[in-house]
C-alpha positions as CSV (number, residue, x, y, z in Angstrom):
1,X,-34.3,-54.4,6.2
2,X,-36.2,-52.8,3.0
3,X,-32.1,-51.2,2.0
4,X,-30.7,-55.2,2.4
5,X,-33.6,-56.5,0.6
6,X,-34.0,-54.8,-2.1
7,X,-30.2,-53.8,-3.0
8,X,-27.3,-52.7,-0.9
9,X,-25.7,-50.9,-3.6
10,X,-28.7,-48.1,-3.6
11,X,-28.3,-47.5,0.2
12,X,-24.3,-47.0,0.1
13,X,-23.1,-44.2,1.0
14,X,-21.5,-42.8,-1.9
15,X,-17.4,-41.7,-1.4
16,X,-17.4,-42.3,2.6
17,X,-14.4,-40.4,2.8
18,X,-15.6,-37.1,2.0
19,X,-15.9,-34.9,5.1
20,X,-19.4,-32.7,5.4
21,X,-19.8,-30.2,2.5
22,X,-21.0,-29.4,-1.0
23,X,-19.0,-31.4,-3.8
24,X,-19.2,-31.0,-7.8
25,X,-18.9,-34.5,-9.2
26,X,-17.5,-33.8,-12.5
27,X,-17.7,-37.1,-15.0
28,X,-15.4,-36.5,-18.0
29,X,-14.8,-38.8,-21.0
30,X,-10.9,-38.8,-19.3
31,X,-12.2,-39.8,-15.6
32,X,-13.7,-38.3,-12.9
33,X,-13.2,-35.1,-10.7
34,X,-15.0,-34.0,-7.3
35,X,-14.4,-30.8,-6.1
36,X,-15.3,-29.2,-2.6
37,X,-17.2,-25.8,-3.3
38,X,-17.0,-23.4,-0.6
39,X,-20.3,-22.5,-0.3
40,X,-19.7,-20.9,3.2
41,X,-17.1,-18.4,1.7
42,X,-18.8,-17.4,-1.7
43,X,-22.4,-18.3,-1.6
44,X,-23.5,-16.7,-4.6
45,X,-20.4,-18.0,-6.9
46,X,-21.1,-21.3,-5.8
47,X,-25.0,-21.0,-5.7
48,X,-24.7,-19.8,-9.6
49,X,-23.0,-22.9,-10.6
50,X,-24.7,-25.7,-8.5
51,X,-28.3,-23.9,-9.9
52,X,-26.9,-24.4,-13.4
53,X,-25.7,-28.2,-12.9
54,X,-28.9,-28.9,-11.4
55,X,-31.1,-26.9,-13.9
56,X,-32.9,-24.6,-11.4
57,X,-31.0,-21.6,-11.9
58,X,-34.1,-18.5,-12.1
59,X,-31.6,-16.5,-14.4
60,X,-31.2,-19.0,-17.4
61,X,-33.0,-18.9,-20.2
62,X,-36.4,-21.1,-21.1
63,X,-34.2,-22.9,-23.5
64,X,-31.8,-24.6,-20.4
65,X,-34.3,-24.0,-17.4
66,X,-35.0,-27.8,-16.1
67,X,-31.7,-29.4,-17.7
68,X,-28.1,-30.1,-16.3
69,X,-26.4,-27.2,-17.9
70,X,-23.1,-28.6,-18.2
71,X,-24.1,-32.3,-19.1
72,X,-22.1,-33.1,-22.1
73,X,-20.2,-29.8,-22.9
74,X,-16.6,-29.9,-23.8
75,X,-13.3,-28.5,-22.2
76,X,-13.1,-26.0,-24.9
77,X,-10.0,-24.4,-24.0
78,X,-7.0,-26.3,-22.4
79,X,-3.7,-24.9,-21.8
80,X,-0.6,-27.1,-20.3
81,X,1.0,-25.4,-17.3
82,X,-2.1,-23.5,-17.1
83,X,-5.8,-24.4,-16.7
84,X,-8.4,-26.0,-18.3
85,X,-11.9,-24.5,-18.7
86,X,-15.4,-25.2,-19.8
87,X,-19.3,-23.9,-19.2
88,X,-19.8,-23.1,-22.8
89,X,-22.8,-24.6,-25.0
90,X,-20.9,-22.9,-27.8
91,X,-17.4,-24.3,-27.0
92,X,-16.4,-20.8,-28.6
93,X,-15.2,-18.9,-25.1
94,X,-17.8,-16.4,-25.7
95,X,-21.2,-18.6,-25.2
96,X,-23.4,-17.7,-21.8
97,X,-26.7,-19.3,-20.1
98,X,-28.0,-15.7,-20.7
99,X,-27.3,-13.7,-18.1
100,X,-24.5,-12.4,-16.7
101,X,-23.8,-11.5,-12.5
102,X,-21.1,-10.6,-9.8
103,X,-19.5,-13.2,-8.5
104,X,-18.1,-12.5,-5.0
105,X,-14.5,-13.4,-3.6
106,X,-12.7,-14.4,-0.4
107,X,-9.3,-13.3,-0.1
108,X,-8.6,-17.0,1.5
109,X,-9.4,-18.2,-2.1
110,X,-6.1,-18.1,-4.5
111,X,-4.9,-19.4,-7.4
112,X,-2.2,-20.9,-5.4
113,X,-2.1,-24.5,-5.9
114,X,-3.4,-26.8,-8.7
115,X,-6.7,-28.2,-9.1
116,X,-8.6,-24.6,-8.3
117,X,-12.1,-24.2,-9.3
118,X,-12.8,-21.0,-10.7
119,X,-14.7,-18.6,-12.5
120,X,-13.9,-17.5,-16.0
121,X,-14.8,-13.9,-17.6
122,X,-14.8,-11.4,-19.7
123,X,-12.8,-8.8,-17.1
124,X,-14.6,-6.6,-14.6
125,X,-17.0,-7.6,-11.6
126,X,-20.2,-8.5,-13.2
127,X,-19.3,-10.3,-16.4
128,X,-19.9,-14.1,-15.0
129,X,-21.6,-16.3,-16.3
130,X,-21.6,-20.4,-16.9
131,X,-17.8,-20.4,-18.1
132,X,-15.1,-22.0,-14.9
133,X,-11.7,-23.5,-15.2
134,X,-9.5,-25.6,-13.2
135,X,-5.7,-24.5,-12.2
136,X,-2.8,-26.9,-13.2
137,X,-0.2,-24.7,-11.6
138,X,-0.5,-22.1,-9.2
139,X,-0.9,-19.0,-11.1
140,X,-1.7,-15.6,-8.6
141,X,-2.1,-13.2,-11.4
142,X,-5.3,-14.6,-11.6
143,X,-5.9,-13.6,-7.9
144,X,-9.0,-10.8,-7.1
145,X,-7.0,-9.8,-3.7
146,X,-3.5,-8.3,-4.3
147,X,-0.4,-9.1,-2.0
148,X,-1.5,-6.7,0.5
149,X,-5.1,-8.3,0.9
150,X,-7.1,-5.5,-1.0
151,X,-9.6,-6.0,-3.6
152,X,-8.1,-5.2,-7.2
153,X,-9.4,-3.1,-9.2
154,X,-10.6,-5.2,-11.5
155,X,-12.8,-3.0,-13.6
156,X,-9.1,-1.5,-14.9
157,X,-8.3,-2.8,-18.5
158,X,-5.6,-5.7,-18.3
159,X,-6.6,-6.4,-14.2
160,X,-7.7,-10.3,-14.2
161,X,-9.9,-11.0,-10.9
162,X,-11.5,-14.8,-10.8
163,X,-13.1,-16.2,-7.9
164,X,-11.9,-19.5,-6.9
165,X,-15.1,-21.4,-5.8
166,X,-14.1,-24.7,-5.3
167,X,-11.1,-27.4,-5.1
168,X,-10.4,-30.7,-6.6
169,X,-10.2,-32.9,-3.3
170,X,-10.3,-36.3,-6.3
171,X,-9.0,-36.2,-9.2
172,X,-6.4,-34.4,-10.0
173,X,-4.6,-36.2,-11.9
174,X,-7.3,-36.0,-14.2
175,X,-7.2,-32.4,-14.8
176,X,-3.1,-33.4,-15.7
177,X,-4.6,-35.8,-18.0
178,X,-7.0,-32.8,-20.0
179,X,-4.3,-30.2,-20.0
180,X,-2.2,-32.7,-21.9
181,X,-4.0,-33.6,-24.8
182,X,-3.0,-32.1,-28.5
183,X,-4.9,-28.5,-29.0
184,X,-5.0,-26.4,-31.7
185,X,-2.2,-24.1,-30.9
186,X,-4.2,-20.6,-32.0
187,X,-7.3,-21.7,-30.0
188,X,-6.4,-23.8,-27.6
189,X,-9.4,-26.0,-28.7
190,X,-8.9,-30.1,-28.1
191,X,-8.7,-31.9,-31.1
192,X,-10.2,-34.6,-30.2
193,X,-12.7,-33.4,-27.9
194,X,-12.9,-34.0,-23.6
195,X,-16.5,-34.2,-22.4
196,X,-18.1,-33.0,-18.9
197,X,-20.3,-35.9,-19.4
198,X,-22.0,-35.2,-16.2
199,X,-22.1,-32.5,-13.0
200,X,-23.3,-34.4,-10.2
201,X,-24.1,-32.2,-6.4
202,X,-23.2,-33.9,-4.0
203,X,-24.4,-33.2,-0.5
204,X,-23.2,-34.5,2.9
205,X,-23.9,-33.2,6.2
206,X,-26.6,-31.1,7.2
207,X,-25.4,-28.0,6.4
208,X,-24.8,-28.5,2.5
209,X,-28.2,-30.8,2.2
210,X,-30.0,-27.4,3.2
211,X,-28.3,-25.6,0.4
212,X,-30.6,-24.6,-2.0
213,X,-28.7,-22.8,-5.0
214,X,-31.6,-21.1,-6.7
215,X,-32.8,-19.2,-3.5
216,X,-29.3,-18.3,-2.1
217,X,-28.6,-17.3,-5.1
218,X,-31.8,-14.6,-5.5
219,X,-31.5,-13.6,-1.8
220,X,-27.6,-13.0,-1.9
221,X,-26.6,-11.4,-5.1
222,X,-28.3,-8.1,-4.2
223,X,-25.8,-7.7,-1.3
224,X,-23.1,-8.9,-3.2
225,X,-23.9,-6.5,-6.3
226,X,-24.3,-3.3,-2.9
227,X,-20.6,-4.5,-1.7
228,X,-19.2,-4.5,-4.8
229,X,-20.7,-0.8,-5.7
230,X,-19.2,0.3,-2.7
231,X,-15.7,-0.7,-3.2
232,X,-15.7,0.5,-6.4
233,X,-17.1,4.0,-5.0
234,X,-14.1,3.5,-2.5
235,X,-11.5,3.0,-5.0
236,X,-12.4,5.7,-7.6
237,X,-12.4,7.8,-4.2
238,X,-9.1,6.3,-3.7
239,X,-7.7,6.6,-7.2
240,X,-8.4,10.5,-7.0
241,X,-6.9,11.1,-3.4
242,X,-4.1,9.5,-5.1
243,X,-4.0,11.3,-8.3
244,X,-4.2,14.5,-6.3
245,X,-1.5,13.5,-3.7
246,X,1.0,12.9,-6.9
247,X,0.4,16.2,-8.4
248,X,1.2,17.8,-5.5
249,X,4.2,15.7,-4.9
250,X,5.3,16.5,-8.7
251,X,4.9,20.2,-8.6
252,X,6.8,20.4,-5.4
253,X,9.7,18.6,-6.6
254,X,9.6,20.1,-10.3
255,X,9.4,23.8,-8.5
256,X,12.8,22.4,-6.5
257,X,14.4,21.6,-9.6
258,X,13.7,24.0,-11.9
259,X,16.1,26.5,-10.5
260,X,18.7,23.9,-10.7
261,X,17.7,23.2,-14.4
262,X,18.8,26.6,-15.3
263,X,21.1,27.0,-12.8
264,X,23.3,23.8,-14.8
265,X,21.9,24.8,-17.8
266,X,24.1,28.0,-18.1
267,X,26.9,26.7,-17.1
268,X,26.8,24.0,-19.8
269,X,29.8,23.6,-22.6
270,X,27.8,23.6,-26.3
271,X,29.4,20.7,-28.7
272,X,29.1,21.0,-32.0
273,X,25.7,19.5,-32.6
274,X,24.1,22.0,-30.1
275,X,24.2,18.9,-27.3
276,X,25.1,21.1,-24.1
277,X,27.1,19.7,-21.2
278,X,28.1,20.5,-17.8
279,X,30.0,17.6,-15.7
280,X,29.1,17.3,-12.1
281,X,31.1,14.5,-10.8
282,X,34.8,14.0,-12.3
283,X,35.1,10.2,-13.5
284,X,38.0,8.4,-14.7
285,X,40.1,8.1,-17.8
286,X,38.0,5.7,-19.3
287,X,35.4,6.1,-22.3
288,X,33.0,3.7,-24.0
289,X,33.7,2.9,-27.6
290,X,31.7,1.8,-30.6
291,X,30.1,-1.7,-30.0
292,X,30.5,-1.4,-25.8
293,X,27.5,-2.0,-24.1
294,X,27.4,0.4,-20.7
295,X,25.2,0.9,-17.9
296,X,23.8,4.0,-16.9
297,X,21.5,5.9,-14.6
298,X,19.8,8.6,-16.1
299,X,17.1,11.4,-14.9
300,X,15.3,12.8,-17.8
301,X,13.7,16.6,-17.3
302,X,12.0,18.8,-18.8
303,X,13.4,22.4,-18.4
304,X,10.4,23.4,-16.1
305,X,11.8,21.2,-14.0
306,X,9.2,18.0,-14.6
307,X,10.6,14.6,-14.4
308,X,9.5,12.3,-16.8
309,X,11.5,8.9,-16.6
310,X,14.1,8.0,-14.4
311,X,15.8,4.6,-13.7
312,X,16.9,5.5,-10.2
313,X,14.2,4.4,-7.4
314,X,14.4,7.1,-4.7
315,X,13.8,10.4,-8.0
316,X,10.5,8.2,-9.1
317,X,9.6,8.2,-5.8
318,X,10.5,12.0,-5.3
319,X,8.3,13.1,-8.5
320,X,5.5,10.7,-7.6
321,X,6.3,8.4,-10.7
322,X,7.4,5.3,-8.9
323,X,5.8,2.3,-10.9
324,X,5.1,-1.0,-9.2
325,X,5.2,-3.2,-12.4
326,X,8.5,-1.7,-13.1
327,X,9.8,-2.6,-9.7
328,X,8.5,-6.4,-9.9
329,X,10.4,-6.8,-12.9
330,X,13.8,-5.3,-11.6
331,X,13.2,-2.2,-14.5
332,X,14.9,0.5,-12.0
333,X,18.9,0.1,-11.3
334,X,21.6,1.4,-14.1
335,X,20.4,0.4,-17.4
336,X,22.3,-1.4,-19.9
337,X,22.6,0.7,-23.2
338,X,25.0,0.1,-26.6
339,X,27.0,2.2,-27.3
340,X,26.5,2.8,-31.4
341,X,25.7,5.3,-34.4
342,X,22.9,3.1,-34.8
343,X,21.2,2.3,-31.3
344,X,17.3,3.0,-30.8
345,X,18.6,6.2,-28.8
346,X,17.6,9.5,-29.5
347,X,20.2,11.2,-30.9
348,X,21.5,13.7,-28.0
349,X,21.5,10.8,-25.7
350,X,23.4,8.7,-28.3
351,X,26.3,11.3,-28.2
352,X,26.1,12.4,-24.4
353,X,27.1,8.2,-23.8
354,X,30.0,8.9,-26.0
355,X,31.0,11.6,-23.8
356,X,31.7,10.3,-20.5
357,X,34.1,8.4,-18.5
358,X,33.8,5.8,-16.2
359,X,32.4,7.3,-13.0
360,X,31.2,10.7,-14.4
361,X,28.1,12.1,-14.0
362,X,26.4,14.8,-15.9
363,X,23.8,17.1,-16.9
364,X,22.8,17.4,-20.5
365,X,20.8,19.8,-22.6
366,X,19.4,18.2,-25.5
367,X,17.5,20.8,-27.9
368,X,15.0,19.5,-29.6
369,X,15.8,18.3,-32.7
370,X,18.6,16.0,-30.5
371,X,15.6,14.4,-28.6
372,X,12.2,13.7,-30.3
373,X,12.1,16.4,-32.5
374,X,9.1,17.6,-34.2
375,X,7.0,14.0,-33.4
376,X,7.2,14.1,-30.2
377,X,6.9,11.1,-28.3
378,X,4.8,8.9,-25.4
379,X,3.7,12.0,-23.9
380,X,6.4,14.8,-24.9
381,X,5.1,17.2,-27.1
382,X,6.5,18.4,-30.6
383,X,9.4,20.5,-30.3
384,X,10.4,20.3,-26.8
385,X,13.9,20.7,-25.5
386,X,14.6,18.1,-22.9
387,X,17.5,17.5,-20.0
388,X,19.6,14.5,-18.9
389,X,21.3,13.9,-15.6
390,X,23.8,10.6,-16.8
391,X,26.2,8.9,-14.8
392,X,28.1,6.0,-16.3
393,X,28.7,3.2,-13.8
394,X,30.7,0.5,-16.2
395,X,31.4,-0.3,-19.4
396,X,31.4,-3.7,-20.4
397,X,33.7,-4.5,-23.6
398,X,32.7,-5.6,-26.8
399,X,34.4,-9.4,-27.0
């Protein structure tokens, strides 16, 4: 009776279609956005933000404690095709409420739709802060779990690991809306600003209504910071069983190949230049000419026997050099080359294409002023003679 008397607006049950759970009503100057955080997967992660909308976080500084946080910041960094982000009193990208912590991840929780809520950092586990953004596309690089479910190690330079904490269930059109607008193309930076106006909590259900953010948050970021010393501990442990298992794997095969190193080595034909040649497999009648293109798969060696690039899968494998990021991007099969006085070839290499036929393969001995003479290169010291196995698959004819 007192709810009908004095207003029925103020007993309403605000959005009755939400289903129980913890929900981040985010009021922009473009519209509004609610998001279901997923406070039962990453308590902590969501614990950090809902404390800092609601001003009871006990790691911010005297200067926000008691205050919304995000009430009237900016989306200062908005990317079409990509995300939009905010959390930043500074609207610089490098601002903080004064602390940082480690957030903690679900391997259920991917960057793989638009309108996931997620936290923004600096790289590694503990460098969290205020700072979140909001997918427009899927984008998994952004992922903390690789393809096979295992933590990445995201302490390594270059490895991005977010933790998705929420997801727009209203609203995303709005998040199209913010990605859209005219940015300055070096910072990304609106020019006309977008406000977080307001960060309402929203609670429904039982469950979220007993959520408090500034207590989960003391009582479960110790265990999160012990789990995440742990996998670290496991994957340095990891990283060195690995590093151990490829040496072993590369002297092995480099002990099985030197022998056949000099074995091809004396038998090689000297050309004028001093580039050495023995052929292995007969090809046909058929050279390459100035301004061809070819492909080619090569096995480079050092004359102990060490490989040190090859294009053909199975020998990285075999000399425990097989690279991942290689594979994804379809690096490994014959590689296209020009055939030219003036292509970025060392110059043994340039004159061993000239060489051979369609079909042939063979084993080259460059000395080293033919490969990287007295500069060396990416790993191969001054002065070093090096070896080629080549075989020319096809030549493809300058039009």
């Amino acid at each position: 009776m007192l709810c009908l008397v004095v207003t029925v607006v103020s007993c309403k049950e605000e959005y009755p279609d939400l289903e129980d759970g913890l929900y981040a009503e985010i009021v922009t100057s473009k519209d509004t956005m609610i998001a279901k955080l997923f406070y039962d997967k990453v308590p902590v992660t969501v614990a950090n933000f809902v404390a800092l909308a609601e001003g009871t976080h006990p790691m911010m500084t005297e200067e926000f404690k008691g205050k919304p946080y995000y009430d009237s910041l900016t989306f200062h960094r908005v990317m079409d095709k990509f995300m939009i982000q905010g959390g930043d009193h500074t609207a610089t990208g490098t601002g903080n409420p004064g602390y940082r912590f480690t957030a903690d991840f679900d391997p259920t929780l991917n960057h793989d739709k638009p309108g996931m809520l997620s936290m923004a950092n600096s790289g590694g586990f503990n460098t969290n802060g205020s700072q979140f953004f909001i997918t427009e596309v899927p984008y998994p690089s952004l992922n903390a779990y690789d393809a096979n479910g295992e933590l990445k190690p995201c302490e390594q330079r270059g490895t991005s690991c977010h933790s998705v904490f929420g997801e727009l269930v209203k609203g995303i059109e709005v998040q199209d809306a913010i990605s859209n607008v005219a940015v300055d193309p070096r910072s990304k930076k609106p020019i006309e600003p977008v406000y977080i106006l307001k960060v309402n909590i929203l609670r429904k259900g039982s469950a979220a209504k007993s959520f408090n953010a500034a207590k989960v948050f003391e009582a479960e970021l110790p265990n999160v910071e012990a789990e995440i010393k742990q996998i670290k501990e496991d994957q340095k442990a990891k990283v060195e069983e690995e590093r151990l298992e490829r040496e072993e794997k590369i002297a092995t095969a480099s002990a099985e190949t030197k022998p056949r190193i000099e074995e091809y080595t004396s038998k090689t034909t000297a050309l004028a230049s001093g580039l050495k040649k023995l052929v292995l497999t007969e090809g046909k009648n058929e050279k390459a000419k100035a301004g061809d293109s070819v492909k080619v798969f090569y096995e480079g060696y050092y004359t102990d026997g060490r490989l040190f690039d090859s294009d053909r899968v199975e020998i990285a494998e075999k000399y425990g050099m097989f690279n991942q990021n290689r594979a994804d991007a379809n690096a490994y099969g014959p590689t296209r080359m020009y055939v030219s006085p003036n292509a970025q070839m060392i110059p043994g290499f340039k004159e061993a294409l000239t060489t051979l036929n369609v079909g042939e393969k063979a084993f080259f001995y460059l000395p080293s002023h033919l490969a990287y003479g007295e500069r060396g290169n990416r790993g191969i010291p001054p002065n070093t003679d090096l070896t080629f196995i080549v075989e020319l698959v096809e030549v493809v004819k300058k039009k």
